[in-house]
mmCIF file as Biopython writes it, N, C-alpha, C and O atoms, coordinates in Angstrom:
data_model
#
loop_
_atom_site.group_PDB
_atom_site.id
_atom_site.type_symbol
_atom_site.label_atom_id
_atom_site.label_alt_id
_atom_site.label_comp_id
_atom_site.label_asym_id
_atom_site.label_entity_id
_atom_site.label_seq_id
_atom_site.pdbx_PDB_ins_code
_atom_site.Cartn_x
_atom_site.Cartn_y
_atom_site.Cartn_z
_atom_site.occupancy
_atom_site.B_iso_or_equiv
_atom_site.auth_seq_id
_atom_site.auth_asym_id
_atom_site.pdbx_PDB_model_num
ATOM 1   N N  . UNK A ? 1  ? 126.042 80.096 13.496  1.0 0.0 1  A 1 
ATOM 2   C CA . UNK A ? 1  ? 125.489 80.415 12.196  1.0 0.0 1  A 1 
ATOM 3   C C  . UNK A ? 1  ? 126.642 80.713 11.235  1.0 0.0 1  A 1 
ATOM 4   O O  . UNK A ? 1  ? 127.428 81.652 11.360  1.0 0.0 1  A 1 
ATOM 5   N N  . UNK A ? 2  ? 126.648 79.579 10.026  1.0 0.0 2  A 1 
ATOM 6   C CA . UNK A ? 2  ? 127.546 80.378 8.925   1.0 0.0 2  A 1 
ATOM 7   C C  . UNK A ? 2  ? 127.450 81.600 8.040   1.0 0.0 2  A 1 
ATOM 8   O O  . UNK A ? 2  ? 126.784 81.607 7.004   1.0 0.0 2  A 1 
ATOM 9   N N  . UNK A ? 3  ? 128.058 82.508 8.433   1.0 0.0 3  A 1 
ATOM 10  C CA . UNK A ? 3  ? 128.138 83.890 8.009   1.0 0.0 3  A 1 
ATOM 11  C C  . UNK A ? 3  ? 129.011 84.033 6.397   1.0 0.0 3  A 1 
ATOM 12  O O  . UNK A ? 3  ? 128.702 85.051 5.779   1.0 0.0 3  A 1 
ATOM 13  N N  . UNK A ? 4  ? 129.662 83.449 5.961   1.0 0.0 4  A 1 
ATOM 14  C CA . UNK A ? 4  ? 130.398 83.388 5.094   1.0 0.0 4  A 1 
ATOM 15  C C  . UNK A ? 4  ? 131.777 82.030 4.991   1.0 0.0 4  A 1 
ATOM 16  O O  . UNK A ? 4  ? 132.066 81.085 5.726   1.0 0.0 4  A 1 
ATOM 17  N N  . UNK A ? 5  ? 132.234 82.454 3.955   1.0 0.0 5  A 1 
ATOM 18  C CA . UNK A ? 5  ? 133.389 81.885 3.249   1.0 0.0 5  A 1 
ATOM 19  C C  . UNK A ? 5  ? 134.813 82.447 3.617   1.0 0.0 5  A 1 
ATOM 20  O O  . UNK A ? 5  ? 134.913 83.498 2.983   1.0 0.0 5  A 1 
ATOM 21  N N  . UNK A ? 6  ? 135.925 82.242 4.325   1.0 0.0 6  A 1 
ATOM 22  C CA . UNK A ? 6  ? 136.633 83.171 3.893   1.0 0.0 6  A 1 
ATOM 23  C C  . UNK A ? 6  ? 138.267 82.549 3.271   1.0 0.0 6  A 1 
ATOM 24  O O  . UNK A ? 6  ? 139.372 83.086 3.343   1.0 0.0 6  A 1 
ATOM 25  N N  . UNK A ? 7  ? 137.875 81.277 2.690   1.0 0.0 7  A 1 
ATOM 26  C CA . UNK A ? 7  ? 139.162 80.355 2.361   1.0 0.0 7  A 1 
ATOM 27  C C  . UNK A ? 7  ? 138.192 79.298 1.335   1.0 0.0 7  A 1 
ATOM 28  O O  . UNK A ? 7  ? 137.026 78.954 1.529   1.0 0.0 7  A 1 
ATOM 29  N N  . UNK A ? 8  ? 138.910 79.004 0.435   1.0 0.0 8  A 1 
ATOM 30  C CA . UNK A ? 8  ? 138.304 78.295 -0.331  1.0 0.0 8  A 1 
ATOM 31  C C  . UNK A ? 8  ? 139.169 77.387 -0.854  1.0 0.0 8  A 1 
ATOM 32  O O  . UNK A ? 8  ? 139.651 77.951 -1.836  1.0 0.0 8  A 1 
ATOM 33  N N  . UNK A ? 9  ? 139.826 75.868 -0.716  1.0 0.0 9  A 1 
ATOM 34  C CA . UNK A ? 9  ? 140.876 75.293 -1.269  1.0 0.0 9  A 1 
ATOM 35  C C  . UNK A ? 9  ? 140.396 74.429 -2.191  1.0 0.0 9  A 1 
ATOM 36  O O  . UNK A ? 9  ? 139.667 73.516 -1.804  1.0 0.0 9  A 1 
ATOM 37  N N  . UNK A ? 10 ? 140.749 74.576 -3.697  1.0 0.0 10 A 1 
ATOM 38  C CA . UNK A ? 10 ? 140.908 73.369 -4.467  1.0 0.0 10 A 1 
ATOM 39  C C  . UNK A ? 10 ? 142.184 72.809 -4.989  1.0 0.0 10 A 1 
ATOM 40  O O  . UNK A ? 10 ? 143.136 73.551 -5.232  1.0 0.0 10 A 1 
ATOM 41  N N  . UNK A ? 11 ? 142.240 71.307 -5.200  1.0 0.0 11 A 1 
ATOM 42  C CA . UNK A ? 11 ? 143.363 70.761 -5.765  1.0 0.0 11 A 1 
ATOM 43  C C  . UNK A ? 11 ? 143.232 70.454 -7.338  1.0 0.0 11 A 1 
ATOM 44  O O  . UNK A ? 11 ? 142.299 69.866 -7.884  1.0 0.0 11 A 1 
ATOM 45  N N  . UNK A ? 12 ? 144.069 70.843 -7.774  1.0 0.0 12 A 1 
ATOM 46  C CA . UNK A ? 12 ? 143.996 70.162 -8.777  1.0 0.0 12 A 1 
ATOM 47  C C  . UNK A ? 12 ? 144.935 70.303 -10.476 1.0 0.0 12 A 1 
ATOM 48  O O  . UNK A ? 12 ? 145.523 71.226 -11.041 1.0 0.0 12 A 1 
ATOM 49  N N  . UNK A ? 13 ? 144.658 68.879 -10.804 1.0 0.0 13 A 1 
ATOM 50  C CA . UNK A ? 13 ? 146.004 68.199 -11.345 1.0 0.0 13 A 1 
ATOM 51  C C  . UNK A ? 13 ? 147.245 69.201 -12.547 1.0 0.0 13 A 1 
ATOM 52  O O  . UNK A ? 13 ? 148.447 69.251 -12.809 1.0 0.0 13 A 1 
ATOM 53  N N  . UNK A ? 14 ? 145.885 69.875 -12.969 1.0 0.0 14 A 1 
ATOM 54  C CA . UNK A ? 14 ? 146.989 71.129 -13.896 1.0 0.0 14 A 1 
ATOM 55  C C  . UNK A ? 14 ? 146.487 72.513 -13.375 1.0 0.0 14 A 1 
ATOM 56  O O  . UNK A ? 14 ? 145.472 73.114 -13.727 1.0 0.0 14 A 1 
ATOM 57  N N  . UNK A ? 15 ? 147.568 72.938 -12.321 1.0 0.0 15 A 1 
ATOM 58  C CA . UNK A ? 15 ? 147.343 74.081 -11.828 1.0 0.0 15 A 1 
ATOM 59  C C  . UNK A ? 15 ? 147.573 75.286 -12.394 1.0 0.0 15 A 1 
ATOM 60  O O  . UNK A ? 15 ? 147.376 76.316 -11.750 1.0 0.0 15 A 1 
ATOM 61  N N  . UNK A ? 16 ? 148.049 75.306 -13.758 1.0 0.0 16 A 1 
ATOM 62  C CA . UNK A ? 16 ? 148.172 75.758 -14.752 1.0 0.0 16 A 1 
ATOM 63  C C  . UNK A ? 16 ? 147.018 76.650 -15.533 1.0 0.0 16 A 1 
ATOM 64  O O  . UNK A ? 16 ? 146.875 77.861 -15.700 1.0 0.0 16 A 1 
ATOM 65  N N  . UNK A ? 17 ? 146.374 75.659 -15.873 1.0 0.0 17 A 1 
ATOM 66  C CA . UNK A ? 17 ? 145.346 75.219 -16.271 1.0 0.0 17 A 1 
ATOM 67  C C  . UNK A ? 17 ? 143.894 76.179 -15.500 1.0 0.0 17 A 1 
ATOM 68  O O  . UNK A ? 17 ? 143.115 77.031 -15.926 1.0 0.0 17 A 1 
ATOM 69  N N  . UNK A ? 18 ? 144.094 75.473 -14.180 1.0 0.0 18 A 1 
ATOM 70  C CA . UNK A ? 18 ? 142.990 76.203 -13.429 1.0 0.0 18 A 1 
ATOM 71  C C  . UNK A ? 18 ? 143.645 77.559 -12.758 1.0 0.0 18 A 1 
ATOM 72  O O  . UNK A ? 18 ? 142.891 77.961 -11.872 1.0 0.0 18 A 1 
ATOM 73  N N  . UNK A ? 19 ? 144.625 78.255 -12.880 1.0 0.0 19 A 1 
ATOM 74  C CA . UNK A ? 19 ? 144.999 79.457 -12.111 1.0 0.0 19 A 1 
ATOM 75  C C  . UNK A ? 19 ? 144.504 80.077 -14.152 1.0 0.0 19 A 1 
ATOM 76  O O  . UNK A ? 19 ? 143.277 80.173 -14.109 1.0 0.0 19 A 1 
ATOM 77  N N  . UNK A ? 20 ? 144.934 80.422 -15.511 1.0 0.0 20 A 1 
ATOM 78  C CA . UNK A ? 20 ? 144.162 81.127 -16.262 1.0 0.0 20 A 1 
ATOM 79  C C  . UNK A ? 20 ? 143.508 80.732 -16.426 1.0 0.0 20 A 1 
ATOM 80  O O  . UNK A ? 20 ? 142.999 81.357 -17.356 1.0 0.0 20 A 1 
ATOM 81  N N  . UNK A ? 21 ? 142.727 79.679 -16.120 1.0 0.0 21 A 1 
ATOM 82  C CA . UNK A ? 21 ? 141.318 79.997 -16.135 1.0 0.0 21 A 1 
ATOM 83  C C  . UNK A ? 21 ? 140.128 80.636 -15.258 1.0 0.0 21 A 1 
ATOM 84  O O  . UNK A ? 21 ? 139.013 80.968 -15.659 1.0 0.0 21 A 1 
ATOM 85  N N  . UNK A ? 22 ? 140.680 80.725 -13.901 1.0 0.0 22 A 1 
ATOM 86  C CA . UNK A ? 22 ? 139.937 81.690 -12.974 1.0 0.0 22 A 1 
ATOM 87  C C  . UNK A ? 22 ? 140.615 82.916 -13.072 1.0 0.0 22 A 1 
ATOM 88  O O  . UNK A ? 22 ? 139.829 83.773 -12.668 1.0 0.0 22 A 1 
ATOM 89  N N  . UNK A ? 23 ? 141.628 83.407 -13.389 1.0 0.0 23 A 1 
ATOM 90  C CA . UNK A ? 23 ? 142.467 84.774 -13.861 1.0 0.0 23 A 1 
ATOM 91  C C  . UNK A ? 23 ? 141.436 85.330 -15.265 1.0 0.0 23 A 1 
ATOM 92  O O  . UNK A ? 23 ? 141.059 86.497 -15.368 1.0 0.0 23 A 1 
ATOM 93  N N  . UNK A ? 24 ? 141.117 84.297 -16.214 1.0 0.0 24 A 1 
ATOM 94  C CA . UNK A ? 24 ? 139.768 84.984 -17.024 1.0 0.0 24 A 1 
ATOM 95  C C  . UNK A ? 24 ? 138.617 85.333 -16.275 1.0 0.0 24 A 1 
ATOM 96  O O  . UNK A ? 24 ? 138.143 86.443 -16.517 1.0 0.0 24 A 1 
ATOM 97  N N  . UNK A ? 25 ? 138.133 84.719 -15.529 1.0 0.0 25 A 1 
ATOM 98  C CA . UNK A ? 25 ? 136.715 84.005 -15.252 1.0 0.0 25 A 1 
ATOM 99  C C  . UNK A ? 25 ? 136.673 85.291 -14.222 1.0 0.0 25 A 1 
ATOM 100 O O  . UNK A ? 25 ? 135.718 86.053 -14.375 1.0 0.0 25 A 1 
ATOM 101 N N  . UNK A ? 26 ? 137.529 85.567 -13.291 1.0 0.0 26 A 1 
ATOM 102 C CA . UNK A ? 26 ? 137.803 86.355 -12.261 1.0 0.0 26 A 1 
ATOM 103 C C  . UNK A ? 26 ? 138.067 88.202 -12.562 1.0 0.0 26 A 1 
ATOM 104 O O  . UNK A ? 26 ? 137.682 89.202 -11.956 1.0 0.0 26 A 1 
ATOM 105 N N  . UNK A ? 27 ? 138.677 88.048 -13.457 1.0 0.0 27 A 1 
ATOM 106 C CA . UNK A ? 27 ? 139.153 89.342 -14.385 1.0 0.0 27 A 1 
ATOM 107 C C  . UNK A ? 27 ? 140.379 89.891 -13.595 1.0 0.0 27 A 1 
ATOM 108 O O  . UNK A ? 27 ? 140.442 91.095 -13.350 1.0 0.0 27 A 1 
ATOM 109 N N  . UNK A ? 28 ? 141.344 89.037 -13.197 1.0 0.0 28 A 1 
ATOM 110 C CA . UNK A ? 28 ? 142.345 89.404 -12.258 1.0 0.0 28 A 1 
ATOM 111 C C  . UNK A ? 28 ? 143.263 88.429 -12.125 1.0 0.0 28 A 1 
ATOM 112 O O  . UNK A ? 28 ? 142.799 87.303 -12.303 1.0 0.0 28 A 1 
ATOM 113 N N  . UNK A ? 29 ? 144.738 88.500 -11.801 1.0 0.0 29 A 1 
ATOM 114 C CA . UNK A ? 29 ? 145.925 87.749 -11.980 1.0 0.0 29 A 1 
ATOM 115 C C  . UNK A ? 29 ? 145.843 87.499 -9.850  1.0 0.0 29 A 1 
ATOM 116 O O  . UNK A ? 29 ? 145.271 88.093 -8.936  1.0 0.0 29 A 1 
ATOM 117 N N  . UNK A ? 30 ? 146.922 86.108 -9.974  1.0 0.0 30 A 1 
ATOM 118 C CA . UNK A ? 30 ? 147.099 85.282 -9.041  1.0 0.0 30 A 1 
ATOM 119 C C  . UNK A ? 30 ? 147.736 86.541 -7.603  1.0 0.0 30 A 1 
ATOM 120 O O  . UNK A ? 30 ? 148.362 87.569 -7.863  1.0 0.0 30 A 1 
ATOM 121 N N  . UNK A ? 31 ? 147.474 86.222 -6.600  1.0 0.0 31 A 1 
ATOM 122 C CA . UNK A ? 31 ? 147.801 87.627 -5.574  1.0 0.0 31 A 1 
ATOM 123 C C  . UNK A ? 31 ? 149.325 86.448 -5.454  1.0 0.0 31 A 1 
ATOM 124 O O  . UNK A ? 31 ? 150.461 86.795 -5.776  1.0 0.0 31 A 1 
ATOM 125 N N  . UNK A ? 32 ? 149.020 85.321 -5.020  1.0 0.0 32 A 1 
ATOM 126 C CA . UNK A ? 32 ? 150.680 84.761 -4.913  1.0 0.0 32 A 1 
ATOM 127 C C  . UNK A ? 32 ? 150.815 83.656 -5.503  1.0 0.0 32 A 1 
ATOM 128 O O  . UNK A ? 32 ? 149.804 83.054 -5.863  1.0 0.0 32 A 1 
ATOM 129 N N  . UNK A ? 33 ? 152.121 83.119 -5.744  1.0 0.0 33 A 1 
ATOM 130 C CA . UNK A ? 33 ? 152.037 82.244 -6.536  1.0 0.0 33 A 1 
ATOM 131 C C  . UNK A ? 33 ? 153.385 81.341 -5.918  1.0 0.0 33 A 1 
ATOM 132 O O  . UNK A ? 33 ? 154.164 82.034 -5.263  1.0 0.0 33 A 1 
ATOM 133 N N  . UNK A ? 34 ? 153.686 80.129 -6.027  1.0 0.0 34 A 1 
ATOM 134 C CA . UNK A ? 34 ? 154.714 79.353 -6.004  1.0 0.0 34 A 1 
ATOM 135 C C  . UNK A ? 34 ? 154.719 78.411 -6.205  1.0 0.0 34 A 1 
ATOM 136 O O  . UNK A ? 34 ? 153.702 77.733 -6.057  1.0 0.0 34 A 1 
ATOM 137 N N  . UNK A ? 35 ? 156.629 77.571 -6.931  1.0 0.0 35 A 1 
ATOM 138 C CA . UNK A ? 35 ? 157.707 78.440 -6.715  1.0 0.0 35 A 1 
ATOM 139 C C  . UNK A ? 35 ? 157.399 80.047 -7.801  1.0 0.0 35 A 1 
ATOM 140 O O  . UNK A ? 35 ? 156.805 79.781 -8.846  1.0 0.0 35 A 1 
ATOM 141 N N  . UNK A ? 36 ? 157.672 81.222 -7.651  1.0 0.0 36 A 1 
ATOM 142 C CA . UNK A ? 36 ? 157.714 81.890 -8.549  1.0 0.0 36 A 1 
ATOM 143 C C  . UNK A ? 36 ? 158.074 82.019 -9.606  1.0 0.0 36 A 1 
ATOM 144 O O  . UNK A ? 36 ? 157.652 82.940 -10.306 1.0 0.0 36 A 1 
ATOM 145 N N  . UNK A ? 37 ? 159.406 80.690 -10.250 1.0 0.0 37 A 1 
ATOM 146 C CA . UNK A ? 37 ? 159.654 80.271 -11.152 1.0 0.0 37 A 1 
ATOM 147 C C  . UNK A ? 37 ? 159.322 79.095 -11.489 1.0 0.0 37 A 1 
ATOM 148 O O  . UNK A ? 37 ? 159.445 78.221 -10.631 1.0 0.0 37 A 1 
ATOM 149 N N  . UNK A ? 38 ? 158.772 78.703 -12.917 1.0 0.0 38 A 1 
ATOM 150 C CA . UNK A ? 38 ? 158.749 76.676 -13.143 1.0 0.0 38 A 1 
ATOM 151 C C  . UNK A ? 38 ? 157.525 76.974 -13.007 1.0 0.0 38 A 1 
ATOM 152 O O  . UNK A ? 38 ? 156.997 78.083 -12.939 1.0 0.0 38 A 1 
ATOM 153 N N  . UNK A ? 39 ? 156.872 75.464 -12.949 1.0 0.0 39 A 1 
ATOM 154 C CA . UNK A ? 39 ? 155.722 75.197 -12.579 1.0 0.0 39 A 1 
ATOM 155 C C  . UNK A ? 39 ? 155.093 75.768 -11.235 1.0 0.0 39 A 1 
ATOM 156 O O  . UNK A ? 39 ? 155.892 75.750 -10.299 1.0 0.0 39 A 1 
ATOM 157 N N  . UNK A ? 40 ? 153.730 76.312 -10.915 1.0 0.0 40 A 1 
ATOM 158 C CA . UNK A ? 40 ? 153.400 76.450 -9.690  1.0 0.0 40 A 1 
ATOM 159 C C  . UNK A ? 40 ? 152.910 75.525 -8.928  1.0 0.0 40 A 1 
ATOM 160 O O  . UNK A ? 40 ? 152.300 74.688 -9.593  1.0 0.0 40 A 1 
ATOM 161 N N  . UNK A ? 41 ? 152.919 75.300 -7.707  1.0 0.0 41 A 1 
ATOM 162 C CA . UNK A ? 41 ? 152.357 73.834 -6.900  1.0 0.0 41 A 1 
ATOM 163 C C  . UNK A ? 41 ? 151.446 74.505 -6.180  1.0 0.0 41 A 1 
ATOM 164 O O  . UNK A ? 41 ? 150.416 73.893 -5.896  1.0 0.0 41 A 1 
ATOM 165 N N  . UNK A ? 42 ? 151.605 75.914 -5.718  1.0 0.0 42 A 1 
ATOM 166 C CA . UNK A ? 42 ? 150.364 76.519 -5.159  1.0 0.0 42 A 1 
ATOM 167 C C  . UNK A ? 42 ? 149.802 78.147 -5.989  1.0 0.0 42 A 1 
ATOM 168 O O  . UNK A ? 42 ? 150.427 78.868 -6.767  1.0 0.0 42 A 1 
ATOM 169 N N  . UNK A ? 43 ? 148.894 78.242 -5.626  1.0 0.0 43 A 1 
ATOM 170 C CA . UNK A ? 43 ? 148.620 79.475 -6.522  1.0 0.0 43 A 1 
ATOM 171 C C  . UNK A ? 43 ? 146.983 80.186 -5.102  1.0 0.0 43 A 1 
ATOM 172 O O  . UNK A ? 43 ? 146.063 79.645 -4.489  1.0 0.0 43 A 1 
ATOM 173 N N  . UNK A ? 44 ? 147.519 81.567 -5.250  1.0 0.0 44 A 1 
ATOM 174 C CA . UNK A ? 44 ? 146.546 82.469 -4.037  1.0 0.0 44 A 1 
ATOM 175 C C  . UNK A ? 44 ? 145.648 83.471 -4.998  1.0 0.0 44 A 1 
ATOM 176 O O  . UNK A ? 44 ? 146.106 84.396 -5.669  1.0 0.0 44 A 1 
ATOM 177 N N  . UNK A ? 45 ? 144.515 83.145 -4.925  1.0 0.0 45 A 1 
ATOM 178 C CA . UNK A ? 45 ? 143.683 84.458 -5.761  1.0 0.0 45 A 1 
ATOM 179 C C  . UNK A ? 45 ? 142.908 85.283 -4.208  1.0 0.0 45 A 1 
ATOM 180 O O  . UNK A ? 45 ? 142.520 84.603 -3.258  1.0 0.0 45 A 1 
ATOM 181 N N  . UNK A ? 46 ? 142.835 86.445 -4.232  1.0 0.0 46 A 1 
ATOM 182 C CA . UNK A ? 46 ? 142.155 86.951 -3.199  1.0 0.0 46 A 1 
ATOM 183 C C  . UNK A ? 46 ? 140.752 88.233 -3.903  1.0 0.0 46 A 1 
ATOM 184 O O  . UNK A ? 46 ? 140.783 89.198 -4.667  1.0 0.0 46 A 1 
ATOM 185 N N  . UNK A ? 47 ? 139.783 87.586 -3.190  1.0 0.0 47 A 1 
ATOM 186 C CA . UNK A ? 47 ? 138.660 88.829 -3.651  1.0 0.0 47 A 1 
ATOM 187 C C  . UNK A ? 47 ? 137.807 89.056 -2.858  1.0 0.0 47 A 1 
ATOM 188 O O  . UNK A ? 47 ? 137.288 88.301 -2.036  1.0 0.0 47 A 1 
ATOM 189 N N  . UNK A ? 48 ? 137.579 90.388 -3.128  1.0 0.0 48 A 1 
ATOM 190 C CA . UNK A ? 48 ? 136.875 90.862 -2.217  1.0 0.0 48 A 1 
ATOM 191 C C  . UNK A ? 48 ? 137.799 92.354 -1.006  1.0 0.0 48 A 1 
ATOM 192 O O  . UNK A ? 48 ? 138.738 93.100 -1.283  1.0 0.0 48 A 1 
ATOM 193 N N  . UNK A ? 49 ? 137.214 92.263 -0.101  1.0 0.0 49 A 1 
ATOM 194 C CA . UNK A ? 49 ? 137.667 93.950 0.865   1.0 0.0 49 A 1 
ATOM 195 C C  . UNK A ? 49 ? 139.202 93.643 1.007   1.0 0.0 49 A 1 
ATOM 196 O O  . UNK A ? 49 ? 139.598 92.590 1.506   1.0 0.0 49 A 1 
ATOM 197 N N  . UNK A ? 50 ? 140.000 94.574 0.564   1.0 0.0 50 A 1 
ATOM 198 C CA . UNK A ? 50 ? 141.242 94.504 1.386   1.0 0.0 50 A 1 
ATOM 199 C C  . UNK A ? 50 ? 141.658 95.575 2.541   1.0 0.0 50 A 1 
ATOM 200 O O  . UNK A ? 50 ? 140.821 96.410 2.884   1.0 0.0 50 A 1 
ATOM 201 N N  . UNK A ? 51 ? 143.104 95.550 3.213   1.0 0.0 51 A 1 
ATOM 202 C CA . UNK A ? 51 ? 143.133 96.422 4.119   1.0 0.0 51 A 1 
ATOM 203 C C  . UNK A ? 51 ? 142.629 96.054 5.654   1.0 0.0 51 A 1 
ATOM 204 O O  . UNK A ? 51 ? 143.028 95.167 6.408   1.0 0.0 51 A 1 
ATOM 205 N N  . UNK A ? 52 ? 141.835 96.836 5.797   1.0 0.0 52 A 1 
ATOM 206 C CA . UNK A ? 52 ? 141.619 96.868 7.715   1.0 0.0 52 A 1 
ATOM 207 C C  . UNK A ? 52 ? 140.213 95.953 7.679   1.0 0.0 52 A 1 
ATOM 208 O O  . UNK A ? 52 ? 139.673 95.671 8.749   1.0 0.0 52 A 1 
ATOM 209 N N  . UNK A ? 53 ? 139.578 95.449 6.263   1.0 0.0 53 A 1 
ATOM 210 C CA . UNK A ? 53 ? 138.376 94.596 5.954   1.0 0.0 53 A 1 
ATOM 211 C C  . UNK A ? 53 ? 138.859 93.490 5.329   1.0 0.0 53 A 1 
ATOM 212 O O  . UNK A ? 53 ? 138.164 93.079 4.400   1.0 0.0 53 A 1 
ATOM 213 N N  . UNK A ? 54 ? 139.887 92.874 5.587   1.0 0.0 54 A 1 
ATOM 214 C CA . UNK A ? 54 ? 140.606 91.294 5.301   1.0 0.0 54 A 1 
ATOM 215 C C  . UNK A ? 54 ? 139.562 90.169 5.623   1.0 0.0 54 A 1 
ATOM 216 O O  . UNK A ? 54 ? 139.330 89.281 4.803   1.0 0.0 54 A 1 
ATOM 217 N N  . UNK A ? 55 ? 138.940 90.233 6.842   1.0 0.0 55 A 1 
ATOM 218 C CA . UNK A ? 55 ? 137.447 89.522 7.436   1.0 0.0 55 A 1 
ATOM 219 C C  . UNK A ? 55 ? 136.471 89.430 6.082   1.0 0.0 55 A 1 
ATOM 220 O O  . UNK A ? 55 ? 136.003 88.308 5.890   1.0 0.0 55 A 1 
ATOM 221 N N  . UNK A ? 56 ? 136.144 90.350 5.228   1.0 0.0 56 A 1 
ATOM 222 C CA . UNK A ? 56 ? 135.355 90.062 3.982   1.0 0.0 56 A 1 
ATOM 223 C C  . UNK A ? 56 ? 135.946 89.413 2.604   1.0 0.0 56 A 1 
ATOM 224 O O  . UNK A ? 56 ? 135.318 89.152 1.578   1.0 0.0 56 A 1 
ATOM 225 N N  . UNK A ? 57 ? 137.695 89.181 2.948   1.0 0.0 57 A 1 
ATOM 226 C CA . UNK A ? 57 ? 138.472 88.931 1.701   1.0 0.0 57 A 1 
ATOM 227 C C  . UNK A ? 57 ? 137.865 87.178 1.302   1.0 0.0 57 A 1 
ATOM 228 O O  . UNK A ? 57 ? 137.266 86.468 2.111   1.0 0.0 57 A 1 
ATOM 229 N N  . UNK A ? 58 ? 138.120 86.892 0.263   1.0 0.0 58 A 1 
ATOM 230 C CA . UNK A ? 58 ? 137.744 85.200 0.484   1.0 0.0 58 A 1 
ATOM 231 C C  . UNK A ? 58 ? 139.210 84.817 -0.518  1.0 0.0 58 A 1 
ATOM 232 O O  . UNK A ? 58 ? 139.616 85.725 -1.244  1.0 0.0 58 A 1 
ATOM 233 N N  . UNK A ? 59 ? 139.827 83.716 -0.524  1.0 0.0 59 A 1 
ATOM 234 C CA . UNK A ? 59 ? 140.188 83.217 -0.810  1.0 0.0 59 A 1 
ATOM 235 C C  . UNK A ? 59 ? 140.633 81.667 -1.489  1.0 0.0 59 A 1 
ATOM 236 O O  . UNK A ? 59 ? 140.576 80.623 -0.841  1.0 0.0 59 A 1 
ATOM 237 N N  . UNK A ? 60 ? 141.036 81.750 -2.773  1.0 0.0 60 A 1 
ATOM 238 C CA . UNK A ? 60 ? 140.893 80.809 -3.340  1.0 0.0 60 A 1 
ATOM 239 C C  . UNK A ? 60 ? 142.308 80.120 -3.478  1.0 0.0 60 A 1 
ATOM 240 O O  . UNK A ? 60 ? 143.348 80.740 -3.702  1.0 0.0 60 A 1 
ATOM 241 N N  . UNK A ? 61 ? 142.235 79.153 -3.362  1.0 0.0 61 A 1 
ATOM 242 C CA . UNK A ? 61 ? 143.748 78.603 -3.131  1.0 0.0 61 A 1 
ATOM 243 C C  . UNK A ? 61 ? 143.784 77.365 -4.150  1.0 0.0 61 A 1 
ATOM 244 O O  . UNK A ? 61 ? 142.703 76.797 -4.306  1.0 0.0 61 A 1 
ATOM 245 N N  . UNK A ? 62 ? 144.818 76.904 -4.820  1.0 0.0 62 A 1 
ATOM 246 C CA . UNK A ? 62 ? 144.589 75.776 -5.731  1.0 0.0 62 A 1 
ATOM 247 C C  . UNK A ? 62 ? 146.421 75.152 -5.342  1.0 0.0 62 A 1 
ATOM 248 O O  . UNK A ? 62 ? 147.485 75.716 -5.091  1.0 0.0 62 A 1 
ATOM 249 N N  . UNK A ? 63 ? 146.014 73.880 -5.466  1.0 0.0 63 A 1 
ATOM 250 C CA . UNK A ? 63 ? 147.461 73.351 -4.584  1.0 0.0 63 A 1 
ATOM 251 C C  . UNK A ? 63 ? 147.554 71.968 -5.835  1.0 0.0 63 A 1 
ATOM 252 O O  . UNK A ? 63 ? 146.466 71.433 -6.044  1.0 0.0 63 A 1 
ATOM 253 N N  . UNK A ? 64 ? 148.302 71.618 -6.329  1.0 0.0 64 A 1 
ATOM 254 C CA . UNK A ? 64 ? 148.990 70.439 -7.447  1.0 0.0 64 A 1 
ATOM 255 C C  . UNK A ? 64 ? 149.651 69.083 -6.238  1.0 0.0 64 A 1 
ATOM 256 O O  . UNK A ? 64 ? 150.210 68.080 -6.682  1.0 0.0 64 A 1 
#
């Protein structure tokens, strides 16, 4: 039985683009990001339980 989500990957072409716009949408900035300088090629949003409840975190990942 699927119980949840806990990774969520999208690609896509201006990662720019889609990391402030889920940083609005979300009400929260990127948990990681790289390279940390320049353009990013990957970008980590995390929501939801942190700590010793990581199992409820979900994650959104956007990759260029």
């Amino acid at each position: 039985m699927l119980r949840g989500l806990t990774t969520v990957s999208f690609w896509a072409d201006d990662v720019i683009a889609a990391r402030d716009w889920y940083a609005d949408v979300l009400g929260i900035e990127p948990y990681f990001q790289r390279p940390e300088e320049g353009p990013p090629a990957y970008i980590e949003f995390r929501i939801g339980a942190s700590g010793l409840e990581k199992m409820r975190q979900l994650c959104l990942i956007f990759f260029r």
